[in-house]
MARSE-268353 format. One line per field, with one value per atom (N, C-alpha, C): residue number from 0; residue in one letter; x negated, y negated, z negated. Coordinates in steps of 0.02 Angstrom, whole numbers, plus 50000, padded with zeros to 5 digits. Example, Ala and Ser with C-alpha at 12.3 -4.5 7.8 and 13.67 -1.06 7.14 Angstrom:
BEGIN
resi <- (0_0_0_1_1_1)
resn <- (a_a_a_s_s_s)
c1 <- (49340_49385_49340_49358_49316_49355)
c2 <- (50284_50225_50165_50112_50053_49998)
c3 <- (49610_49610_49610_49646_49643_49606)
//
This chain:
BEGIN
resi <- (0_0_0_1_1_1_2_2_2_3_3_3_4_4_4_5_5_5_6_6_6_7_7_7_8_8_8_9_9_9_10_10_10_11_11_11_12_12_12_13_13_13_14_14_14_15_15_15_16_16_16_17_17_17_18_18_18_19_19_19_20_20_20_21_21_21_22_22_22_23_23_23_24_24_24_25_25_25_26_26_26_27_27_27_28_28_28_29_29_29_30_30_30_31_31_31_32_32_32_33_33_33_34_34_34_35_35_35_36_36_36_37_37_37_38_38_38_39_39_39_40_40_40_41_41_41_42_42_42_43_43_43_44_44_44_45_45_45_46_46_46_47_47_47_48_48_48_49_49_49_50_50_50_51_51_51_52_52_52_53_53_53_54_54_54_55_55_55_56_56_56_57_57_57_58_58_58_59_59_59_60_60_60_61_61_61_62_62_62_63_63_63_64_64_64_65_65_65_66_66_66_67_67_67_68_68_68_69_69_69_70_70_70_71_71_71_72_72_72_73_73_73_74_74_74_75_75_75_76_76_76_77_77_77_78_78_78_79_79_79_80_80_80_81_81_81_82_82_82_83_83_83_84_84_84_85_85_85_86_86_86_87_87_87_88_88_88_89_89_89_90_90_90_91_91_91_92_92_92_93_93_93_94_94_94_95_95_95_96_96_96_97_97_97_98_98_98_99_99_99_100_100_100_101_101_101_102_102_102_103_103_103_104_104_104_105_105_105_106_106_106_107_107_107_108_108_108_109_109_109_110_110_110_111_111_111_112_112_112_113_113_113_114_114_114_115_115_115_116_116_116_117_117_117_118_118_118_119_119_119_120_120_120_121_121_121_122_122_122_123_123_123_124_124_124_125_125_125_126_126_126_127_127_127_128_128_128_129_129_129_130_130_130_131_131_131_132_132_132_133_133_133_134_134_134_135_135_135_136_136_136_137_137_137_138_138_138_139_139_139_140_140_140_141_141_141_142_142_142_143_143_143_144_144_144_145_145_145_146_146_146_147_147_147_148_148_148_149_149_149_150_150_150_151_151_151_152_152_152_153_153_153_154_154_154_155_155_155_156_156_156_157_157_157_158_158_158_159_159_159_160_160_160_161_161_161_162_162_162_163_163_163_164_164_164_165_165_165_166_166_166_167_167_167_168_168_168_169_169_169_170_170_170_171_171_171_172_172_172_173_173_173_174_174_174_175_175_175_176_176_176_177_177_177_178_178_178_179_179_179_180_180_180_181_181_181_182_182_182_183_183_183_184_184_184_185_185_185_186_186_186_187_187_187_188_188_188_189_189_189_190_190_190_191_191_191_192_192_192_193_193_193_194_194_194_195_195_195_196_196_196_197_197_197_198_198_198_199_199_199_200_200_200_201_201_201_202_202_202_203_203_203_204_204_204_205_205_205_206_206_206_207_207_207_208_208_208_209_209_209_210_210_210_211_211_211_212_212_212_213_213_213_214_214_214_215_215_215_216_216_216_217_217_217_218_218_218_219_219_219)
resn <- (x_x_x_x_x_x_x_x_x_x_x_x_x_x_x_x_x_x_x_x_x_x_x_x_x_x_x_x_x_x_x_x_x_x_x_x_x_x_x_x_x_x_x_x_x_x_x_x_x_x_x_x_x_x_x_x_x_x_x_x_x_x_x_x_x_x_x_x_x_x_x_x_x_x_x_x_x_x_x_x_x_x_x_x_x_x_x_x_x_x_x_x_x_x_x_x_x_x_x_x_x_x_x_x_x_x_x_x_x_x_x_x_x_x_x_x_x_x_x_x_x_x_x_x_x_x_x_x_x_x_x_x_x_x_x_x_x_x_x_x_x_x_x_x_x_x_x_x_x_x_x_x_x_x_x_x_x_x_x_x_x_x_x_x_x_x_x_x_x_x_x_x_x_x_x_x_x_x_x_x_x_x_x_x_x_x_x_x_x_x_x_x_x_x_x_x_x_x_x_x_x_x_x_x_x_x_x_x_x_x_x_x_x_x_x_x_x_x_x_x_x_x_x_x_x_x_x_x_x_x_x_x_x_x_x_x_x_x_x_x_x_x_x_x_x_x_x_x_x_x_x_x_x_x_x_x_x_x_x_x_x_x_x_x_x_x_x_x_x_x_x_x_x_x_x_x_x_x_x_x_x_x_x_x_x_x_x_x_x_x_x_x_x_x_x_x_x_x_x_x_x_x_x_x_x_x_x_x_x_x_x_x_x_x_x_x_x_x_x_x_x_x_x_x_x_x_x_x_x_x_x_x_x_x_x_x_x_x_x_x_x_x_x_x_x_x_x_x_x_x_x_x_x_x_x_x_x_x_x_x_x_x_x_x_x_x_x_x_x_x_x_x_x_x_x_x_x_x_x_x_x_x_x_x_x_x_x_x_x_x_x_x_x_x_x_x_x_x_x_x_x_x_x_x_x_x_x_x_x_x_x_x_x_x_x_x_x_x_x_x_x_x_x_x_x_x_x_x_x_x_x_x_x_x_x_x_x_x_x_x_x_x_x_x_x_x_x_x_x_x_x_x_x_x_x_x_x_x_x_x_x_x_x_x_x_x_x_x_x_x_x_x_x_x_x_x_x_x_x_x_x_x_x_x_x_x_x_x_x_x_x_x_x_x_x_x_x_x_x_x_x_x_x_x_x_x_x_x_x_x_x_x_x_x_x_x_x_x_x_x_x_x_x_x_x_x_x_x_x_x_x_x_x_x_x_x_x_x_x_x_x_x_x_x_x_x_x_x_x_x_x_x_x_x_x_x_x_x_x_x_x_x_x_x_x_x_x_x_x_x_x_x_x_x_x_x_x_x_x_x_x_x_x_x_x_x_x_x_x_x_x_x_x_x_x_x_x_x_x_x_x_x_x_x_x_x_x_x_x_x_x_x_x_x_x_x_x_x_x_x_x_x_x_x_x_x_x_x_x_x_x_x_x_x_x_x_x_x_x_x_x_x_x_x_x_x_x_x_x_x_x_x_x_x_x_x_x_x_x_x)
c1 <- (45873_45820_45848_45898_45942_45944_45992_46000_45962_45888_45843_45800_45821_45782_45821_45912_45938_45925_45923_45924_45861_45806_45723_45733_45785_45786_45829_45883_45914_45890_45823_45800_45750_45718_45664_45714_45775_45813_45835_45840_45873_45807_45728_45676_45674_45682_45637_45712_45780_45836_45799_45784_45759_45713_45653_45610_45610_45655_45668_45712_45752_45792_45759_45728_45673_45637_45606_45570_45636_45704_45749_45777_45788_45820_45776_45679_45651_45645_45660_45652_45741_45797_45830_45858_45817_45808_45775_45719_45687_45708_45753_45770_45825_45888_45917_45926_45844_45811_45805_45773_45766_45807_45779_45827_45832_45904_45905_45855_45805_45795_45725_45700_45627_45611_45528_45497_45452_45448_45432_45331_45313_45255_45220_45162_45120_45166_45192_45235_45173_45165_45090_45169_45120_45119_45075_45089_45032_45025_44953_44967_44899_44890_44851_44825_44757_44710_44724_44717_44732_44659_44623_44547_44484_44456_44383_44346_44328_44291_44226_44158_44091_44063_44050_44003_43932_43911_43852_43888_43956_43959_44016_44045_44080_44058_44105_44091_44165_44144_44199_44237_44310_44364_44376_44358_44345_44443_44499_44528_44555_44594_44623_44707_44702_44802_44790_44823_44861_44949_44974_45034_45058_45116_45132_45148_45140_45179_45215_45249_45304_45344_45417_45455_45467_45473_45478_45532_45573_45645_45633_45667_45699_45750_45756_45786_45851_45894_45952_45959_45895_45897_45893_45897_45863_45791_45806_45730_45688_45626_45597_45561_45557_45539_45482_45444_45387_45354_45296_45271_45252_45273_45278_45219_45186_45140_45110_45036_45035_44957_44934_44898_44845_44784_44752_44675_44641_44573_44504_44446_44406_44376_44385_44387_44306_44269_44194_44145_44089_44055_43992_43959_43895_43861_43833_43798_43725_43731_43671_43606_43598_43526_43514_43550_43554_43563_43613_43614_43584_43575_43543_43606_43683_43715_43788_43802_43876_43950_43946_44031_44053_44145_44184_44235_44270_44336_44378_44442_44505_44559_44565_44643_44703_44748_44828_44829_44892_44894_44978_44999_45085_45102_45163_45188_45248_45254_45321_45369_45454_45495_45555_45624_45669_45646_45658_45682_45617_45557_45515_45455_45397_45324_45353_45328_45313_45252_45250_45185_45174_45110_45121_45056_45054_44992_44984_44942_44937_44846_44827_44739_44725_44700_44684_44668_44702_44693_44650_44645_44620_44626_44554_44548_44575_44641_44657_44607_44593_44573_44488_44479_44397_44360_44326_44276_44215_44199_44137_44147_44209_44216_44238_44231_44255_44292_44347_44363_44383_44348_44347_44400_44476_44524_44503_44454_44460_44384_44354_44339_44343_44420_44455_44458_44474_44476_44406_44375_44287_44293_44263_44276_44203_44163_44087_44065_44019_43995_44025_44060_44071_43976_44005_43938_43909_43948_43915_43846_43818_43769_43716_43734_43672_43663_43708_43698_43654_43677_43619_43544_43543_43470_43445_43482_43428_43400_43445_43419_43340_43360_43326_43268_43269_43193_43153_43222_43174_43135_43179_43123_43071_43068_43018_42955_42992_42924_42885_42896_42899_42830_42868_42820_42759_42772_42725_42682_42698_42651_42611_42635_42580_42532_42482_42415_42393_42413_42367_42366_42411_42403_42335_42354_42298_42223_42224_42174_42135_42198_42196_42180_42210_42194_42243_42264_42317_42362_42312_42334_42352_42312_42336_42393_42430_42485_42536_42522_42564_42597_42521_42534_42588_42568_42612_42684_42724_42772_42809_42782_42812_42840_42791_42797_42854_42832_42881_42965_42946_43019_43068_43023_43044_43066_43011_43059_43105_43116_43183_43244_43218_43299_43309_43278_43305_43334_43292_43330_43405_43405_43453_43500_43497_43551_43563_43547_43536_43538_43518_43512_43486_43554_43532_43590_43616_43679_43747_43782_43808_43893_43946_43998_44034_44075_44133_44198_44242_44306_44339_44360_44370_44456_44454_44507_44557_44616_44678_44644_44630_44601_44688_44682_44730_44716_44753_44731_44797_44788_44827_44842_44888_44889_44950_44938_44967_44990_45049_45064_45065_45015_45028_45043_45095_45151_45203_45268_45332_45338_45356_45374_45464_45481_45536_45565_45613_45633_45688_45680_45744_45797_45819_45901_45930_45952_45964_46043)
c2 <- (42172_42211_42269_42251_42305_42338_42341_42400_42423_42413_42449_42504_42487_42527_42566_42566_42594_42674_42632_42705_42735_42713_42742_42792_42759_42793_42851_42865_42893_42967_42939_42987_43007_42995_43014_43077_43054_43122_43169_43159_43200_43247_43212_43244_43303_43289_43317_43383_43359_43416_43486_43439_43484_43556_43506_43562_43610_43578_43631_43685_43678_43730_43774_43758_43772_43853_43853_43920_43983_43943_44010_44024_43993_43984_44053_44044_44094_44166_44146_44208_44244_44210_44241_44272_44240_44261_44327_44329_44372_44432_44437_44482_44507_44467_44501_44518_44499_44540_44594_44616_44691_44744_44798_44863_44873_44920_44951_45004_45045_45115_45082_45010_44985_44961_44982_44936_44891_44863_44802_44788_44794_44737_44733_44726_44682_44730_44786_44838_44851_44856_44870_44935_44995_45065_45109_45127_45180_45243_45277_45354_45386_45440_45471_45517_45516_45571_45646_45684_45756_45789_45748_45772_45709_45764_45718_45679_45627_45604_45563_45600_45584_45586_45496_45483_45552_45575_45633_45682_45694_45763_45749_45684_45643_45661_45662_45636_45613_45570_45533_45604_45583_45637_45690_45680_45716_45729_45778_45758_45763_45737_45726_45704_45731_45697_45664_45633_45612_45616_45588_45583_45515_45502_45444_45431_45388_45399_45338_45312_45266_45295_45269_45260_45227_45234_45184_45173_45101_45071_45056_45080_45035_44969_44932_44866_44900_44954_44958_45012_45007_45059_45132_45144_45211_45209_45269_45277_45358_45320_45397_45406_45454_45466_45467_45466_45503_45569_45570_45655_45667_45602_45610_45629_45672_45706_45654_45618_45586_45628_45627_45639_45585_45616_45550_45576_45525_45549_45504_45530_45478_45443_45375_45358_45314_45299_45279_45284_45324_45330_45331_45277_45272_45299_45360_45365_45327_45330_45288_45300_45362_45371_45352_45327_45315_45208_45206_45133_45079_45123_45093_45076_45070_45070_45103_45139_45193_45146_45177_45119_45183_45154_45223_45175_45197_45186_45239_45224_45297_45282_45328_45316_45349_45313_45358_45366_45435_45453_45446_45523_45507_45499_45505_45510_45589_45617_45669_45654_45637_45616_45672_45663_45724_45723_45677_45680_45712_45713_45748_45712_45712_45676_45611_45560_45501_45447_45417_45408_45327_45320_45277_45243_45181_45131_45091_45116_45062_45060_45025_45024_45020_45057_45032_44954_44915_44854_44856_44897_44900_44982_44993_45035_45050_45022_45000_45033_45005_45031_45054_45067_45085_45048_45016_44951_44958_45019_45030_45029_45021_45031_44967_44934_44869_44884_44866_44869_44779_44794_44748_44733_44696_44691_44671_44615_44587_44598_44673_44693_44779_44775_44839_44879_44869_44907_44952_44919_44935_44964_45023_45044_45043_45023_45019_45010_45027_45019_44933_44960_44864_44814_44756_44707_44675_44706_44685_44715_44769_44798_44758_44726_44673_44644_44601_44535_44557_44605_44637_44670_44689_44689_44625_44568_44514_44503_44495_44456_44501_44569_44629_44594_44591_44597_44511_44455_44397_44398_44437_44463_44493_44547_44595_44567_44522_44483_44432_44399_44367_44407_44461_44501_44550_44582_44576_44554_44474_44418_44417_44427_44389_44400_44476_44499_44451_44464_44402_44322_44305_44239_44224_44284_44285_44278_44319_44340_44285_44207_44167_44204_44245_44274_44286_44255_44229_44296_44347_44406_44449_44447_44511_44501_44417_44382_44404_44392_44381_44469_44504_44604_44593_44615_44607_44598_44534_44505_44552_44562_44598_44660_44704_44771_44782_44713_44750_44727_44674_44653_44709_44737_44773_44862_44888_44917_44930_44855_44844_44817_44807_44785_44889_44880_44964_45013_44993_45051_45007_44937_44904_44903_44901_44906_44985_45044_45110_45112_45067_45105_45169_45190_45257_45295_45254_45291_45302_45357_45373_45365_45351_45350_45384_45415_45434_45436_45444_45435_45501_45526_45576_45592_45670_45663_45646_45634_45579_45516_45516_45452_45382_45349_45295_45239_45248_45200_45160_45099_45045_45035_45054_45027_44988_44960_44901_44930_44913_44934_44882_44887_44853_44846_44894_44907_44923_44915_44931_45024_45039_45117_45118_45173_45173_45245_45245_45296_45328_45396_45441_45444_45432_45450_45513_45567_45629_45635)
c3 <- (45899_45868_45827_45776_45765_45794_45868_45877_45918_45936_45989_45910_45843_45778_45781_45793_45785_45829_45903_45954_45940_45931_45894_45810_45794_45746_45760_45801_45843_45850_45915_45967_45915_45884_45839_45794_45773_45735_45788_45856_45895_45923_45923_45930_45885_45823_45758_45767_45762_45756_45841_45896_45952_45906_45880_45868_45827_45786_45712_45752_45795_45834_45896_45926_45953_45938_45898_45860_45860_45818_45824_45857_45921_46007_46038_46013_46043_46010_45941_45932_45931_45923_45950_46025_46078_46139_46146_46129_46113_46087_46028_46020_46071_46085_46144_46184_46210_46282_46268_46212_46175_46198_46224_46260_46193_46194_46121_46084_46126_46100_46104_46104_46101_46045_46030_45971_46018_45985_46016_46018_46039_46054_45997_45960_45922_45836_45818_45785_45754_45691_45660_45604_45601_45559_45527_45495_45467_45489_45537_45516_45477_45471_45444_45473_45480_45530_45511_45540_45541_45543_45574_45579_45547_45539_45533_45606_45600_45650_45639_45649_45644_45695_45724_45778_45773_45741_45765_45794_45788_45837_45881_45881_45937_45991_46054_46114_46161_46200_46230_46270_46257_46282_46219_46169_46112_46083_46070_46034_45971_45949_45893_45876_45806_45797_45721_45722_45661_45677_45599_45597_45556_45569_45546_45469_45438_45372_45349_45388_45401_45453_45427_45487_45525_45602_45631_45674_45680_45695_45769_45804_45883_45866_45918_45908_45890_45898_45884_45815_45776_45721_45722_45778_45786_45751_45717_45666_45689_45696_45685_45612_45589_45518_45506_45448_45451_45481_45468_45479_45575_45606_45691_45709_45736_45771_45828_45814_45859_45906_45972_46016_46032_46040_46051_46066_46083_46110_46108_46106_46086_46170_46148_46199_46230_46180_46189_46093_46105_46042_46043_46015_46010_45930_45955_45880_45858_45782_45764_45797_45801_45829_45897_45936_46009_45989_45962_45973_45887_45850_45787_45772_45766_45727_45769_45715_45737_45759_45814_45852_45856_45868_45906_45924_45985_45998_46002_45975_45973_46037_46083_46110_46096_46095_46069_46137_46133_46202_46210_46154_46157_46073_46055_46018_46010_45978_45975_45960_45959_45956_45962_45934_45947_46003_46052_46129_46154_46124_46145_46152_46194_46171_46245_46206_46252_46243_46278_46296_46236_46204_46156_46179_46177_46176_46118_46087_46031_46017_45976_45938_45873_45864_45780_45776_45706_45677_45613_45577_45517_45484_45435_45394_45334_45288_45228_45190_45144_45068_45096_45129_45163_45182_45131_45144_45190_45177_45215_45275_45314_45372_45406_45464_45501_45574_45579_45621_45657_45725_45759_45828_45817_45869_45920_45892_45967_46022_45996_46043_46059_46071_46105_46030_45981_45894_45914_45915_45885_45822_45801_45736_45708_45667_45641_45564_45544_45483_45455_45382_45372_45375_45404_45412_45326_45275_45231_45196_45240_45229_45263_45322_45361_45304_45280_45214_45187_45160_45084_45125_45202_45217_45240_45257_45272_45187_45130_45108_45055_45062_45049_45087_45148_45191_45158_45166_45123_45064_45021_44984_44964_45002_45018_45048_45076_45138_45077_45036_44983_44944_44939_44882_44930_44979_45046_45058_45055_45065_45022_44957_44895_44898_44900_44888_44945_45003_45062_45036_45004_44994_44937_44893_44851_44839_44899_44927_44981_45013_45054_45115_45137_45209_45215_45292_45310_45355_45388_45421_45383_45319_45270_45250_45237_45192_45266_45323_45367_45387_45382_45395_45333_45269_45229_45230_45225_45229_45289_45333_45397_45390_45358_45335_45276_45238_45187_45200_45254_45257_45323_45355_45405_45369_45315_45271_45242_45224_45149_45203_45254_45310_45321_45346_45380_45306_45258_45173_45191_45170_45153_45197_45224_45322_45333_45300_45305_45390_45438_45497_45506_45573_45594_45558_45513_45439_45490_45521_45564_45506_45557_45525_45561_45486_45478_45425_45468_45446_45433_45376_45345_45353_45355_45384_45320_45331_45280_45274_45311_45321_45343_45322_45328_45401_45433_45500_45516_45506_45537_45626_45641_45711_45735_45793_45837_45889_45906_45982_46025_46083_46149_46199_46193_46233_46189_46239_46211_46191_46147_46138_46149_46194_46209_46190_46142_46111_46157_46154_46246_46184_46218_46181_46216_46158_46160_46145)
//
């Protein structure tokens, strides 16, 4: 019996040593697949819009630049600096008055580099510091009014409907209580929700993005 605890106790340490080694096996693989002059995959940076962009005078194919304001490293330390000139275009925009609430999508196109412009894929992840704004990854960086304005119109319209209601209840007539409640709650959602409130993103504007694809820096 001893020694069948022994080999269990064994294989159970030779399990647990597997997995702990495991994780840095992949990520050191990983890295030495890495061409040298590549950033890699899933690379989040900062740039900054060069232009203004307002879903009311948007239209898809629309373009635009920003520039970077980080630098950014290839696997072998090649750096590009700040200030990089990036290309890009609007790639789907619904304004408020058409869909009752303002969407946009942005596409990067290239990047500028010594070696010259190459081609960059990345999406916006986030707005920093700009609450009013939501950006949504996981459907294609959806850019839209933040959703904390719904919150504050549902609970706007519960109330409204509340106080709406009262003269009908008062009154015990049940259409006047019911007109009521409707009206006033269908008011205080649309003030409170400002539908129709078209967005934009001003230019210096701060934009987070992701690359999903590799960027491959020319070596000069």
């Amino acid at each position: 019996m001893k020694v069948i605890s022994m080999l269990l106790a064994l294989a159970a340490l030779l399990v647990g040593s597997l997995a702990a080694l495991s994780p840095v096996s992949a990520h050191n693989q990983t890295a030495a697949s890495a061409a040298p002059n590549e950033v890699s995959p899933g690379t989040r940076f900062l740039v900054r819009l060069e232009d203004t962009l307002a879903t009311k005078d948007l239209k898809g194919g629309d373009a635009f630049t920003a520039r970077t304001i980080v630098p950014i490293s290839s696997a072998d330390g090649t750096t590009l600096r700040e200030g990089a000139e990036i290309r890009g275009h609007v790639d789907k925009v619904f304004p408020a008055n058409k869909a009752g609430r303002a969407r946009l999508w942005l596409t990067f196109d290239d990047i500028r580099t010594p070696g010259g412009w190459i081609p960059l894929v990345a999406m916006v992840d986030d707005v920093p510091g700009v609450h009013s704004i939501h950006v949504d990854y996981n459907r294609e960086g959806e850019i839209e009014m933040s959703a904390d304005k719904r919150q504050d119109a549902l609970q706007a319209a519960a109330a409204a409907a509340l106080v709406g209601a009262a003269p009908g209840v008062l009154k015990r007539d049940k259409r006047d209580a019911a007109m009521g409640a409707a009206i006033g709650a269908v008011t205080a959602y649309m003030a409170a929700a400002s539908l129709g409130q078209e967005l934009t993103i001003e230019k210096n504007t701060k934009l987070e993005l992701i690359l999903e694809r590799s960027l491959f820096f020319r070596r000069t």
